[in-house]
Backbone of each chain as ProteinMPNN parsed JSONL, in Angstrom:
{"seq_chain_A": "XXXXXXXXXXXXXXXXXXXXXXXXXXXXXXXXXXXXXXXXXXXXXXXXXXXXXXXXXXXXXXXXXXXXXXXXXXXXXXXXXXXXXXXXXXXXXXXXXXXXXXXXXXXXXXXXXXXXXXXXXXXXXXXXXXXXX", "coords_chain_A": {"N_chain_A": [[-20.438, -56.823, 46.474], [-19.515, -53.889, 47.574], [-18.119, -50.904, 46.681], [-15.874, -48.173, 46.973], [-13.783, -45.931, 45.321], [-10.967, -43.447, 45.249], [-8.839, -40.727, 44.265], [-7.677, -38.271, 45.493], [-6.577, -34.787, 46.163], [-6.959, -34.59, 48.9], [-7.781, -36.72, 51.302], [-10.13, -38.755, 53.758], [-9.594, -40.242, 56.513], [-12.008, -40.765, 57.922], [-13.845, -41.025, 56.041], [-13.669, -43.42, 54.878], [-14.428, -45.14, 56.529], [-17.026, -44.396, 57.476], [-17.96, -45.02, 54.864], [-17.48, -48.246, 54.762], [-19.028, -48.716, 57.062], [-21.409, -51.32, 58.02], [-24.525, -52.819, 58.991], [-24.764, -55.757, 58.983], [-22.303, -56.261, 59.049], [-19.31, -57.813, 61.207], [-16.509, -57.591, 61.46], [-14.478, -54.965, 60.922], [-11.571, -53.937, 59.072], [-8.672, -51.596, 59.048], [-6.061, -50.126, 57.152], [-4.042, -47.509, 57.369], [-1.749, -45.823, 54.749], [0.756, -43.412, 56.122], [2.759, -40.431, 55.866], [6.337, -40.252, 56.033], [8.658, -39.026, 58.152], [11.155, -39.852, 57.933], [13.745, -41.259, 55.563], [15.121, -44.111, 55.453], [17.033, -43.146, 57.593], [17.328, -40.176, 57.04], [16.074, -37.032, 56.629], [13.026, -35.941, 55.548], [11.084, -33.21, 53.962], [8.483, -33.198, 52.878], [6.318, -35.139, 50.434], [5.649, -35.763, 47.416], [3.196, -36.702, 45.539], [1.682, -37.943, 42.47], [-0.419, -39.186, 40.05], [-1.708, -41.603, 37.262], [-4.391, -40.852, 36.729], [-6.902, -41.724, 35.654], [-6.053, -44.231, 34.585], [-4.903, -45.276, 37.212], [-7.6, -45.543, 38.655], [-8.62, -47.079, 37.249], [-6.896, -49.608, 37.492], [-7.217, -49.66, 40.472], [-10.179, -50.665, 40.346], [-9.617, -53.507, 39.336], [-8.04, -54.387, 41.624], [-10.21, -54.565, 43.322], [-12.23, -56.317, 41.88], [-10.872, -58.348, 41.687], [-10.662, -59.072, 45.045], [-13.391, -59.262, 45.113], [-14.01, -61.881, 43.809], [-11.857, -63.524, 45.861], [-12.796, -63.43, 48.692], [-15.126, -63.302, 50.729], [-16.32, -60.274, 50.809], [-17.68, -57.397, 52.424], [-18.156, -54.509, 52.063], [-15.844, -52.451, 49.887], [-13.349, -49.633, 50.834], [-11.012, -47.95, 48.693], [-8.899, -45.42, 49.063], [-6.754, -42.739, 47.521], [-4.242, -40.252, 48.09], [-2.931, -37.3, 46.26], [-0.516, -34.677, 45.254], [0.799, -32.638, 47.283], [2.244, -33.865, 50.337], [2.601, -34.119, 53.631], [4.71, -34.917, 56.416], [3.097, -37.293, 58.48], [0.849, -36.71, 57.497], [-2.229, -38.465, 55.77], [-1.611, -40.347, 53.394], [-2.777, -42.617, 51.95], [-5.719, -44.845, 52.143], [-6.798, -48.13, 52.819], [-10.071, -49.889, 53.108], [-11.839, -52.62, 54.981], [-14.614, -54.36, 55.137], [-16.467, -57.478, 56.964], [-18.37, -59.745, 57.24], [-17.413, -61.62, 59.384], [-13.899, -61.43, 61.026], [-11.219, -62.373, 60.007], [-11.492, -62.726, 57.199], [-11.252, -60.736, 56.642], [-8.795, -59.123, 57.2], [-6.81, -60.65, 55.364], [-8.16, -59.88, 53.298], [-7.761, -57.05, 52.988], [-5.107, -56.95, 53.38], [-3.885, -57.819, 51.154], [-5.235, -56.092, 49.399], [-3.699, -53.591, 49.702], [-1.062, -54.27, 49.232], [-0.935, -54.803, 46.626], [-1.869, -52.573, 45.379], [0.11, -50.853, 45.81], [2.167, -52.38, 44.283], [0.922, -52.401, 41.625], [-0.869, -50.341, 40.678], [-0.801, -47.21, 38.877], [0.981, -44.797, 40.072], [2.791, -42.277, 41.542], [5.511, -41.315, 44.135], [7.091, -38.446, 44.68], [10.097, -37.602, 46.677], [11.135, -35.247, 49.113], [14.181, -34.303, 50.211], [15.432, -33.204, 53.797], [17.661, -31.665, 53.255], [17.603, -30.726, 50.407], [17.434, -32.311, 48.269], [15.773, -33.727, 45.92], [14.289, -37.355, 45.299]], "CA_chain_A": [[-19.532, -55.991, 47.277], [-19.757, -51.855, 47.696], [-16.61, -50.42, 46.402], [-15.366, -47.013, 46.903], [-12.575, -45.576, 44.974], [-10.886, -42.151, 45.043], [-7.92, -40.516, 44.074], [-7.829, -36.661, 45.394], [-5.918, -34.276, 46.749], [-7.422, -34.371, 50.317], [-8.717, -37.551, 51.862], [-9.85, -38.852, 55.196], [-10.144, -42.513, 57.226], [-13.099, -40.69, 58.532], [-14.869, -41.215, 54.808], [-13.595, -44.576, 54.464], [-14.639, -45.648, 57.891], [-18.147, -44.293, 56.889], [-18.255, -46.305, 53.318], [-17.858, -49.774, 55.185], [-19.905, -49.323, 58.082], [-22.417, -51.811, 57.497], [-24.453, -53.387, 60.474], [-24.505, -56.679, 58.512], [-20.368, -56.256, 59.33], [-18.839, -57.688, 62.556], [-15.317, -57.058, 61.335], [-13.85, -53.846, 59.847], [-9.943, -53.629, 59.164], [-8.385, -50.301, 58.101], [-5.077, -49.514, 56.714], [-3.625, -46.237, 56.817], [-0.412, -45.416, 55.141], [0.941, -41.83, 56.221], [4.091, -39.829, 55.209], [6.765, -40.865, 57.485], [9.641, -37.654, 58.299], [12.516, -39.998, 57.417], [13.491, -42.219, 54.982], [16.462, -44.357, 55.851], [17.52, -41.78, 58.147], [17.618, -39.516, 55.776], [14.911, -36.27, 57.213], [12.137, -35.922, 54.588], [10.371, -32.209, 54.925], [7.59, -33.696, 52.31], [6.445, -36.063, 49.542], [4.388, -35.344, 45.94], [2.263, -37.504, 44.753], [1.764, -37.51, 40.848], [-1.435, -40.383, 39.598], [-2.384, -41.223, 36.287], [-5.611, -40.964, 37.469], [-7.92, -42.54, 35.092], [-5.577, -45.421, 35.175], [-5.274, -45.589, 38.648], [-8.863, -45.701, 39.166], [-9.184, -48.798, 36.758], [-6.234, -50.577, 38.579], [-8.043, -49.817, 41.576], [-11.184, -51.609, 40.273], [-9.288, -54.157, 38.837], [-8.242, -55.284, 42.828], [-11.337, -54.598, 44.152], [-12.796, -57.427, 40.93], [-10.17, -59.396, 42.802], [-10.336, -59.222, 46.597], [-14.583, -59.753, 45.465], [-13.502, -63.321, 43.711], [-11.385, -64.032, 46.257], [-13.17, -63.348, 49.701], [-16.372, -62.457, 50.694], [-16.06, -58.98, 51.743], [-19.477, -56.519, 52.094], [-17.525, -53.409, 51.2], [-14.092, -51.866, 50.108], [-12.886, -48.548, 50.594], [-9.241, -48.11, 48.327], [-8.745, -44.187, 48.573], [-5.033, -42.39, 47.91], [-3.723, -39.112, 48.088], [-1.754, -37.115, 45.459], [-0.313, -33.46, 45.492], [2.262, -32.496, 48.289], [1.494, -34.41, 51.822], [3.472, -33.45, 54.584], [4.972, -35.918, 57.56], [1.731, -37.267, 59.739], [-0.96, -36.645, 56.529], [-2.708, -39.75, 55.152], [-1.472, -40.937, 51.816], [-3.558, -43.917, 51.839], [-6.464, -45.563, 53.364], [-8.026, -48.866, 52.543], [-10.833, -49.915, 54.414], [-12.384, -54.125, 54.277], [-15.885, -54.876, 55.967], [-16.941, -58.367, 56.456], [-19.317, -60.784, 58.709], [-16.179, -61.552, 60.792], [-12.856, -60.683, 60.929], [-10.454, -63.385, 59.45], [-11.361, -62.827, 55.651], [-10.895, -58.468, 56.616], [-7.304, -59.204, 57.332], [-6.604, -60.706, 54.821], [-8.478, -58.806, 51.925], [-7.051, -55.131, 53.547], [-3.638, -57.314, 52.99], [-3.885, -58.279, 49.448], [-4.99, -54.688, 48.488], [-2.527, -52.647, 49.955], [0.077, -55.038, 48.388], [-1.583, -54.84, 45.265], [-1.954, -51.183, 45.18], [1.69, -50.279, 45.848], [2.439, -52.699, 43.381], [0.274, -52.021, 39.694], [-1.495, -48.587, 40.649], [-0.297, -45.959, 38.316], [0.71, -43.472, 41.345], [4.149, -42.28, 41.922], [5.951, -39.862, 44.678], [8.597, -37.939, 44.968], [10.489, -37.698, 48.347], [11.932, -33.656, 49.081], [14.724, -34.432, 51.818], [15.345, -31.53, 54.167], [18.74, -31.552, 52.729], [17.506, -30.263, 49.579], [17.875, -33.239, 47.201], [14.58, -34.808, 45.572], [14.388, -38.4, 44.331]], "C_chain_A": [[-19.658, -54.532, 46.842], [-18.079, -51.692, 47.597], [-16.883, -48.561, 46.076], [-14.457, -46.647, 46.438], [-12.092, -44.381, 45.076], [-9.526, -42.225, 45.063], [-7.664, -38.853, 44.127], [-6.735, -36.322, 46.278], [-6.053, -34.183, 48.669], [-8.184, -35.803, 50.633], [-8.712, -38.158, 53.343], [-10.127, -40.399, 55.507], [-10.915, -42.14, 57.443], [-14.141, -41.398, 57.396], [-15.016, -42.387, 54.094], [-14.29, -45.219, 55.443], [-16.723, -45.699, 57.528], [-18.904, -45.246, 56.203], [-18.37, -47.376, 54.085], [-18.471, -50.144, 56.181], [-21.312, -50.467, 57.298], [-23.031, -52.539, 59.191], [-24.82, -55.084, 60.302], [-22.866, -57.336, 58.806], [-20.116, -56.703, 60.498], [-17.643, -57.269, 62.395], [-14.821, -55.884, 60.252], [-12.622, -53.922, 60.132], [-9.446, -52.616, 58.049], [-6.827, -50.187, 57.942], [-4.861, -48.218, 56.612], [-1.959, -45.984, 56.358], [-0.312, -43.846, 55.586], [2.406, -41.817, 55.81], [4.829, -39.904, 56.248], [7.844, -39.429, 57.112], [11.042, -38.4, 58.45], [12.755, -40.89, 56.39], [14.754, -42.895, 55.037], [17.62, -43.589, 56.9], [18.04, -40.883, 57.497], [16.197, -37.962, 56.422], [14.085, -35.716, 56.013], [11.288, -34.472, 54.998], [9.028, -32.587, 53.929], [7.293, -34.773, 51.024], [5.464, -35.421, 48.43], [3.95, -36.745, 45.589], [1.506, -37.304, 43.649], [0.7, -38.99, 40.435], [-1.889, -39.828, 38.337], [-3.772, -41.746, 36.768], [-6.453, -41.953, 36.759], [-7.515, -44.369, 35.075], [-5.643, -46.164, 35.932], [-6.263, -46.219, 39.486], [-9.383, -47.085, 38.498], [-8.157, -50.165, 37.368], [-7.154, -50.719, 39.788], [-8.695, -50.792, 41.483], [-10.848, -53.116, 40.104], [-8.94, -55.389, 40.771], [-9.51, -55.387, 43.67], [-12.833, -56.229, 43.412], [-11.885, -58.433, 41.872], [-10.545, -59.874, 44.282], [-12.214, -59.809, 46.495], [-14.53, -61.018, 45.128], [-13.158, -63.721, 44.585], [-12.079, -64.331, 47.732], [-14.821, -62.827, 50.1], [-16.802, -61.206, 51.925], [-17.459, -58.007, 51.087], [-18.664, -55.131, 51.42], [-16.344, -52.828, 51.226], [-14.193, -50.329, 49.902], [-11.334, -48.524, 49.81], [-9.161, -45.919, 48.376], [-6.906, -43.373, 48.527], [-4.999, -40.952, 47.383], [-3.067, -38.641, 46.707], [-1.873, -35.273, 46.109], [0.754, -33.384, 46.459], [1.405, -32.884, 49.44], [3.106, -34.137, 52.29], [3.756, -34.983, 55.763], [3.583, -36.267, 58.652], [0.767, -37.264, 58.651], [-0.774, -37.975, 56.038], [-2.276, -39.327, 53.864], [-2.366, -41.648, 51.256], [-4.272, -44.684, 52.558], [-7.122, -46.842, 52.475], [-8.394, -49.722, 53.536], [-11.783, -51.568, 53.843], [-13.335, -54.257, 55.311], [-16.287, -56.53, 55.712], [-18.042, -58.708, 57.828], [-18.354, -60.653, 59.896], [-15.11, -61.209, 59.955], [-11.958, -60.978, 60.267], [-10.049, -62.685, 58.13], [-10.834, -61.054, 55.649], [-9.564, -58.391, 56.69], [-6.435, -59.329, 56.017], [-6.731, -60.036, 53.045], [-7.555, -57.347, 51.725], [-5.525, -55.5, 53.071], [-3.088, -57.018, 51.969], [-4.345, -56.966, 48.675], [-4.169, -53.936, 48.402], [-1.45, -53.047, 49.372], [0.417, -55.201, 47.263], [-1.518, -53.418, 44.746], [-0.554, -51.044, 44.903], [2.573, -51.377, 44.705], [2.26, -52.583, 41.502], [-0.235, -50.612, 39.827], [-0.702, -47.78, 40.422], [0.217, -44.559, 39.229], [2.352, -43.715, 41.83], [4.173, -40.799, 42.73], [7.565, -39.804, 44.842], [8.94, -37.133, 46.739], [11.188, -36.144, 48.314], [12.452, -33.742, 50.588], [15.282, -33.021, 51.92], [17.115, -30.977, 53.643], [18.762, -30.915, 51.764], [17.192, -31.341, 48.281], [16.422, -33.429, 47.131], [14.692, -35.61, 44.378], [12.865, -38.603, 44.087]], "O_chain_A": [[-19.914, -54.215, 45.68], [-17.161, -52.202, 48.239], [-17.661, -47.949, 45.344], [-13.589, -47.009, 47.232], [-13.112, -43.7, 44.972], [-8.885, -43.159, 45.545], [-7.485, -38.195, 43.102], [-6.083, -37.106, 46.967], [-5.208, -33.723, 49.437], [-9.292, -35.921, 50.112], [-7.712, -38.154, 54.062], [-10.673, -41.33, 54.915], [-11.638, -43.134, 57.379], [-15.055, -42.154, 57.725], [-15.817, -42.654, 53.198], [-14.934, -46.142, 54.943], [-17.449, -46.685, 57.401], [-19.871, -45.951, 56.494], [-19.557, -47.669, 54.231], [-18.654, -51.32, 56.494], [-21.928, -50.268, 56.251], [-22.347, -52.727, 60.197], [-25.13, -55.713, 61.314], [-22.452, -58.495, 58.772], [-20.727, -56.002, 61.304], [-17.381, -56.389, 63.216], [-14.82, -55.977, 59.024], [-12.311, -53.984, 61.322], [-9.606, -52.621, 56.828], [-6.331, -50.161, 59.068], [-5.491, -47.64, 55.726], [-1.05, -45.936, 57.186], [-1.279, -43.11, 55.393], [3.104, -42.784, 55.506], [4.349, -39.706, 57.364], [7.826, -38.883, 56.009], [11.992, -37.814, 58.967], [11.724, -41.533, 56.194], [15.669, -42.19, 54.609], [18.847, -43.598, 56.802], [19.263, -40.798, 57.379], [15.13, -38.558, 56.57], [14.713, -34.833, 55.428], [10.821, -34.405, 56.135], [8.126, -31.969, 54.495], [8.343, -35.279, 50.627], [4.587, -34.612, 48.732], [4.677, -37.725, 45.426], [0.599, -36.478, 43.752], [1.342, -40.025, 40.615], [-2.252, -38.693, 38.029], [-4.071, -42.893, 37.103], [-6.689, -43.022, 37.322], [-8.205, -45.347, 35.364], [-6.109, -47.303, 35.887], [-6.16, -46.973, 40.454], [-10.196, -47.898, 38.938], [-8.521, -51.316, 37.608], [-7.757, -51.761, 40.047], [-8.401, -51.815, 42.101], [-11.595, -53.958, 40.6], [-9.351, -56.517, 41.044], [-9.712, -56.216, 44.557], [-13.752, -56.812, 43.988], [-12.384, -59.195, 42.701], [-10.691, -61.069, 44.538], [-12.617, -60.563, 47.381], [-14.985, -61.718, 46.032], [-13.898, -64.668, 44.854], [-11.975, -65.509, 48.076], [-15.412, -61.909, 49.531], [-17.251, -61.151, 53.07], [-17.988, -57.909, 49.98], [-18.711, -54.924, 50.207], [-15.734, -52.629, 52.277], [-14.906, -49.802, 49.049], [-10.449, -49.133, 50.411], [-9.519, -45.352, 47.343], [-6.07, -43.521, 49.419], [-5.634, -40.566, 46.402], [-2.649, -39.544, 45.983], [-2.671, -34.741, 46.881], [1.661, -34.209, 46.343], [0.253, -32.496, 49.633], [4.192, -34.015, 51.723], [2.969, -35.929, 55.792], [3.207, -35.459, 59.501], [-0.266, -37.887, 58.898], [0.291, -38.57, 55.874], [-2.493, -38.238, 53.333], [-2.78, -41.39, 50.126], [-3.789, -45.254, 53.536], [-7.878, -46.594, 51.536], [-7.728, -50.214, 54.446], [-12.26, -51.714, 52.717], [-12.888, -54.274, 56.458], [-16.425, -56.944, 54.561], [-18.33, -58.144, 58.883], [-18.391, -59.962, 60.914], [-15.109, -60.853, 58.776], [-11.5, -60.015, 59.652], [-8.948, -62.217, 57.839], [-10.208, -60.426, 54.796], [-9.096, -57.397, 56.135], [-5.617, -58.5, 55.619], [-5.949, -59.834, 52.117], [-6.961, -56.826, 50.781], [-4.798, -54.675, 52.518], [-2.144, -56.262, 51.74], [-3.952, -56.733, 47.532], [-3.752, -53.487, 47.335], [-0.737, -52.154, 48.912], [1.492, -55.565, 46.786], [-1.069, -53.223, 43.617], [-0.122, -51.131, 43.754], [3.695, -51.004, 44.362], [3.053, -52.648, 40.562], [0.074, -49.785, 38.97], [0.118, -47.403, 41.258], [-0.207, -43.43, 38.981], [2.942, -44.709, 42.256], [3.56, -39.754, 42.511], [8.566, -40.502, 45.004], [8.286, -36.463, 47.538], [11.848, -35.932, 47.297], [11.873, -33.505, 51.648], [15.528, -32.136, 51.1], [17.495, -29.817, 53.805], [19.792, -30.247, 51.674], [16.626, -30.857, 47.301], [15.776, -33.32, 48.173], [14.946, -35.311, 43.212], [12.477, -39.452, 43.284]]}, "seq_chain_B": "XXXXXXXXXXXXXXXXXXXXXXXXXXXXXXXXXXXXXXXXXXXXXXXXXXXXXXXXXXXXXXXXXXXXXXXXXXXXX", "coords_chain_B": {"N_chain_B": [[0.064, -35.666, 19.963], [0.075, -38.622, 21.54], [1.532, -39.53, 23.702], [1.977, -40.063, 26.986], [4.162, -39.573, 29.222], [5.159, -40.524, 33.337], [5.904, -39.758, 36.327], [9.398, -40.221, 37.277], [9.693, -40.879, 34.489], [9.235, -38.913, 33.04], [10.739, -36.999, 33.957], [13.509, -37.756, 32.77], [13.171, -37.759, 30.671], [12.199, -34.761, 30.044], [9.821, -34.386, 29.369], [6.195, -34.053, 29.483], [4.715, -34.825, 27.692], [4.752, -36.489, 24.062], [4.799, -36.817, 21.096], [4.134, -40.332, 19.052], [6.743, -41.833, 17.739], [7.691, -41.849, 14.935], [7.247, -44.858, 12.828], [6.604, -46.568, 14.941], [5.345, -49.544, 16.039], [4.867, -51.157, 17.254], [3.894, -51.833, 21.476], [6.391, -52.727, 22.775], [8.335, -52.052, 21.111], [8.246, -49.434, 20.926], [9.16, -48.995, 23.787], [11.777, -49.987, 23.626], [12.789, -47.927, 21.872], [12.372, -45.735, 23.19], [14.203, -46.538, 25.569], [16.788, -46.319, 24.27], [16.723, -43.819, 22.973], [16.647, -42.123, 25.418], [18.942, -42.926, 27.166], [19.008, -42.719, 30.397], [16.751, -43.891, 31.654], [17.156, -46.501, 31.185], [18.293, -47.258, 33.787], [16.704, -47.527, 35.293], [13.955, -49.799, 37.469], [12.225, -50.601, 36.302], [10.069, -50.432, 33.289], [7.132, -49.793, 31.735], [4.688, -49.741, 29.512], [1.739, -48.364, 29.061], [-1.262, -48.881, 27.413], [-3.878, -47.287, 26.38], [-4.951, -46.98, 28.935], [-4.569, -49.361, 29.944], [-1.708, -51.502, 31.014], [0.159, -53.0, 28.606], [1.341, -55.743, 26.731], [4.573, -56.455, 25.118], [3.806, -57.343, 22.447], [1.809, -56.04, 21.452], [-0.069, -53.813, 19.239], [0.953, -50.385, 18.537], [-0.886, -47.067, 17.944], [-1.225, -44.073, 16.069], [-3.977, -43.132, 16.997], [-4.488, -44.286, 20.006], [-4.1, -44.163, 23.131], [-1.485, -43.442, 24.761], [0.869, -44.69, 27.578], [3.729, -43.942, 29.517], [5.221, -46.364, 32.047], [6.919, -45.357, 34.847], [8.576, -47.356, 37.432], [6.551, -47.921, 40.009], [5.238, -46.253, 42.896], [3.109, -45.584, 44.763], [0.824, -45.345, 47.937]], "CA_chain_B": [[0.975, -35.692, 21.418], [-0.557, -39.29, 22.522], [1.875, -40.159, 24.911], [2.272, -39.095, 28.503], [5.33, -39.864, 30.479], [4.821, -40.138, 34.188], [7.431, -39.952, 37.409], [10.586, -40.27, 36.804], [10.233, -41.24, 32.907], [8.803, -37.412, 31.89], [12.33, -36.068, 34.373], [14.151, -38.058, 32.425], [13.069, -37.158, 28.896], [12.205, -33.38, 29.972], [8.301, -33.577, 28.792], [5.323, -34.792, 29.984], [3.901, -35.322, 26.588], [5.422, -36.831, 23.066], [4.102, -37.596, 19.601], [4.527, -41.241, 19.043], [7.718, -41.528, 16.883], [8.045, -42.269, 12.852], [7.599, -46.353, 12.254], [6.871, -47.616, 16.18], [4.137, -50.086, 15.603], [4.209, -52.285, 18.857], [4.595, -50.913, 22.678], [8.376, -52.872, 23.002], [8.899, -51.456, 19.934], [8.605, -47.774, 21.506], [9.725, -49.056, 24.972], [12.998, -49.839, 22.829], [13.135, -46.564, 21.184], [12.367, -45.17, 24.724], [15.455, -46.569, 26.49], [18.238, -45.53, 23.436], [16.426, -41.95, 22.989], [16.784, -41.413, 26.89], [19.325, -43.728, 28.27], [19.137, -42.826, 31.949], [15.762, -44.695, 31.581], [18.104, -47.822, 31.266], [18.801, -47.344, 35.404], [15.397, -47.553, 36.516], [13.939, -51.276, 37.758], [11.158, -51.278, 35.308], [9.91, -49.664, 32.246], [5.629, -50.573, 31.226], [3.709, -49.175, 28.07], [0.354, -48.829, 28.858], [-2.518, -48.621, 26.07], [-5.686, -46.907, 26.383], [-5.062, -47.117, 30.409], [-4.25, -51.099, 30.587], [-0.594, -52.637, 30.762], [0.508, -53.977, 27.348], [2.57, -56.485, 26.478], [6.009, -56.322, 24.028], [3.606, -57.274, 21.043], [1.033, -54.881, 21.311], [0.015, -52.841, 18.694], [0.529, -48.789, 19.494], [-0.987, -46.381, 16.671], [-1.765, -42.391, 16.483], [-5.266, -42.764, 17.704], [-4.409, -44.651, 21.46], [-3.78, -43.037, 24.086], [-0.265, -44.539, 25.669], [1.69, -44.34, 28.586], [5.053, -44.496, 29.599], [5.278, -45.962, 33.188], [7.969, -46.136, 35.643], [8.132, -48.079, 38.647], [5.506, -47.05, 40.61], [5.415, -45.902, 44.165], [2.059, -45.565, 45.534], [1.033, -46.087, 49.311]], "C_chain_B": [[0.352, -37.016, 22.324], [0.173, -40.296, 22.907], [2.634, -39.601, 25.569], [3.111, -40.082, 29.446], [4.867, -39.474, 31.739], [5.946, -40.332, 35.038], [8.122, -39.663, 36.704], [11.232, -40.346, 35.419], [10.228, -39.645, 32.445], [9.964, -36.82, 32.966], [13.419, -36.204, 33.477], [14.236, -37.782, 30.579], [12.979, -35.559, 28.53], [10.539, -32.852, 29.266], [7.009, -34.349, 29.36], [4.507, -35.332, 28.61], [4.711, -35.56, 25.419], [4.326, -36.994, 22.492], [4.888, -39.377, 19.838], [5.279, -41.239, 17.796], [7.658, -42.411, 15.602], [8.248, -44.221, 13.333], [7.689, -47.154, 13.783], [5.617, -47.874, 15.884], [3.473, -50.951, 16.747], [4.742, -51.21, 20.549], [5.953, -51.681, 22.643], [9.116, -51.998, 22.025], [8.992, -49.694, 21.075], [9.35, -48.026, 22.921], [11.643, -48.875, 24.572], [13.688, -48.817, 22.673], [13.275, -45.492, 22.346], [13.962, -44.943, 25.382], [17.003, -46.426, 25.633], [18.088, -44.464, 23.065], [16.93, -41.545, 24.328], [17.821, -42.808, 27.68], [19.49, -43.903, 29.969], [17.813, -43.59, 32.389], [16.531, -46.434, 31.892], [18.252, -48.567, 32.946], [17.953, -47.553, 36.029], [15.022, -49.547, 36.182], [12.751, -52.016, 36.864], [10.694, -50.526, 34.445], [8.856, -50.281, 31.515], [5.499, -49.208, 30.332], [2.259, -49.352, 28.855], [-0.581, -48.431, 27.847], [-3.296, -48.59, 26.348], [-6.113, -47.65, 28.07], [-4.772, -48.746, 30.794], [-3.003, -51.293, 30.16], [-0.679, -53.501, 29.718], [1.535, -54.175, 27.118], [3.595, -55.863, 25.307], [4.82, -55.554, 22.835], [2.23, -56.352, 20.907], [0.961, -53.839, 20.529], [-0.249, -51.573, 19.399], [0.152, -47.982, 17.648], [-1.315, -44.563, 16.931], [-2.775, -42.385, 17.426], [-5.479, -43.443, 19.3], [-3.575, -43.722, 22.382], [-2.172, -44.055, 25.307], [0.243, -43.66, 26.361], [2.719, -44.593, 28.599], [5.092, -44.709, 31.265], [6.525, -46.512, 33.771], [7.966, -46.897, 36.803], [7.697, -47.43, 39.436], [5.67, -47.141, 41.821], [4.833, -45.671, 44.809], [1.858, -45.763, 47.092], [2.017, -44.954, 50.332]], "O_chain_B": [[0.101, -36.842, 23.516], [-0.057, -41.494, 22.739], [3.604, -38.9, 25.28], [2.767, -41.032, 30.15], [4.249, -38.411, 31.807], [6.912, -40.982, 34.638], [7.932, -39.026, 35.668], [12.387, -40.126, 35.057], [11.046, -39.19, 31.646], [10.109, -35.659, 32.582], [14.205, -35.284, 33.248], [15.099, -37.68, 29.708], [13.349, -35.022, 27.485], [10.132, -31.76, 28.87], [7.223, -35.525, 29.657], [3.712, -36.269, 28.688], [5.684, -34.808, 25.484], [3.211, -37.229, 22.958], [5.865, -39.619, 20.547], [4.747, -40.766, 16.792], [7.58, -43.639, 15.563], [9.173, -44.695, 13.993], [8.484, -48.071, 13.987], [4.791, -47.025, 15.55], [2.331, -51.287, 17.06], [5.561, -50.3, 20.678], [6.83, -50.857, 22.386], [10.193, -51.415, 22.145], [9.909, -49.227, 21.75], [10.203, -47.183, 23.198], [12.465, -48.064, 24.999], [14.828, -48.609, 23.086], [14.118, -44.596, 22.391], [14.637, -43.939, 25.611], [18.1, -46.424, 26.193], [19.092, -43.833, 22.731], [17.681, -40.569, 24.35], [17.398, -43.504, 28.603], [19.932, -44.861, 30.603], [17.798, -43.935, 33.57], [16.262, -47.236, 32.787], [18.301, -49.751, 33.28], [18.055, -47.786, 37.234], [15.452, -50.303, 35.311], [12.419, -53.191, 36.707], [10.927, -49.395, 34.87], [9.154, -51.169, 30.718], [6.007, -48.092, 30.434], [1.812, -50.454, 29.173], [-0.425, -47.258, 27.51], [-3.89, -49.609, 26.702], [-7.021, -48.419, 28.384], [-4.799, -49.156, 31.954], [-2.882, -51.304, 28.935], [-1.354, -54.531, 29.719], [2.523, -53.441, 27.145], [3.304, -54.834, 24.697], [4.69, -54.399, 22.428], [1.867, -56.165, 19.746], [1.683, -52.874, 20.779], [-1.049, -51.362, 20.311], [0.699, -48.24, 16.576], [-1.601, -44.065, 18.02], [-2.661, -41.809, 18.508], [-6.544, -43.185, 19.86], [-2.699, -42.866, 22.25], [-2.128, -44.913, 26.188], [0.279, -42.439, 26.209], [3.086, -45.469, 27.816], [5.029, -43.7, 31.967], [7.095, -47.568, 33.497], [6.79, -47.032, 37.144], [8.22, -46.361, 39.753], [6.299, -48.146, 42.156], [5.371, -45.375, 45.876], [2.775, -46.391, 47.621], [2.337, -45.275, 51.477]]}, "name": "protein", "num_of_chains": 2, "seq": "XXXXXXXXXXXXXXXXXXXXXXXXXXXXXXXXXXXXXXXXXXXXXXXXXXXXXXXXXXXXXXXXXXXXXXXXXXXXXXXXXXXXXXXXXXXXXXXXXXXXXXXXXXXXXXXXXXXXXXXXXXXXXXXXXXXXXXXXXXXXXXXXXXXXXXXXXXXXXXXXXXXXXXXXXXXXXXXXXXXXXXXXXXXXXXXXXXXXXXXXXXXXXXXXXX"}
């Protein structure tokens, strides 16, 4: 399996989309999270994103050792944002290529679930109210 | 200075970096020392050590020369 990782200030689905073309692939399934402009109804004017990076990047690997045990997927994209993202910008993209489609569902599942769970990567919410948790 | 508070733990202590303190020998051991140095740490839903970038348990030795973390519940995504 082809694994991509990144953890920058700027990233795109275009570069993930890229990474898993394969023409060995019939199914690609992409995840994007983005920064949503409320949170509980609550109006959010942005979010920070703070990664211990080196960490991060070995969690990363650590699901990507996983999702290749578990499924047989041709290549993963996991890439995530940090710095200040705004309402509408990508936070997070991961991207699962396979033969067919089935096992892409499920892999793209089990990362994103995985990610937001052990990956070293925290944000802070700045509601337009003033307050940040 | 080898250990770096991240999120919410380095708001709550006021530093992003510490010496590891006089006679902590395991990560619970500092997690311990963690949450009665800074009790507003106490309020959050989880509180990990990591060592030399990997999640370590209670009994885990921590010494000058590793590089530890303090993490809080993480929020990624």
């Amino acid at each position: 399996m082809d694994v991509l990782l990144k953890i920058e200030t700027d990233i795109t689905i275009q570069e993930a989309l890229d990474f898993i073309h394969s023409p060995a692939c019939g199914g690609e399934v992409v995840f994007t999270g983005k920064v949503r402009n409320d949170t509980k109804g609550r109006a959010v004017d942005k979010l920070f994103y703070e990664a211990y990076k080196e960490m991060a990047l070995s969690e990363m690997q650590k699901i990507a050792d996983d999702v290749a045990r578990q499924w047989d997927i041709k290549k993963l994209a996991m890439l995530h944002a940090v710095g200040d993202k705004l309402p509408g910008e990508v936070a997070v993209v991961v991207a699962v290529s396979s033969v067919h489609r089935g096992i892409a569902f499920d892999a793209c599942e089990y990362a994103i679930d995985t990610l937001k769970a052990t990956v070293p990567i925290w944000k802070k919410e700045f509601f337009s109210d003033g307050e940040v948790v | 200075m080898n250990v770096m508070l991240f999120g919410v733990a380095k708001d709550i202590a006021g530093t992003a970096r510490m010496q590891l303190p006089e006679g902590i020998t395991t990560a619970g051991e500092l997690k311990a020392w963690l949450l009665a140095t800074y009790p507003a740490l106490q309020q959050l839903k989880s509180l990990m050590i990591a060592v030399n970038k990997a999640y370590a348990a209670d009994g885990q030795a921590v010494g000058a020369t590793d590089e530890i973390a303090v993490i809080p519940p993480v929020s990624g995504g």
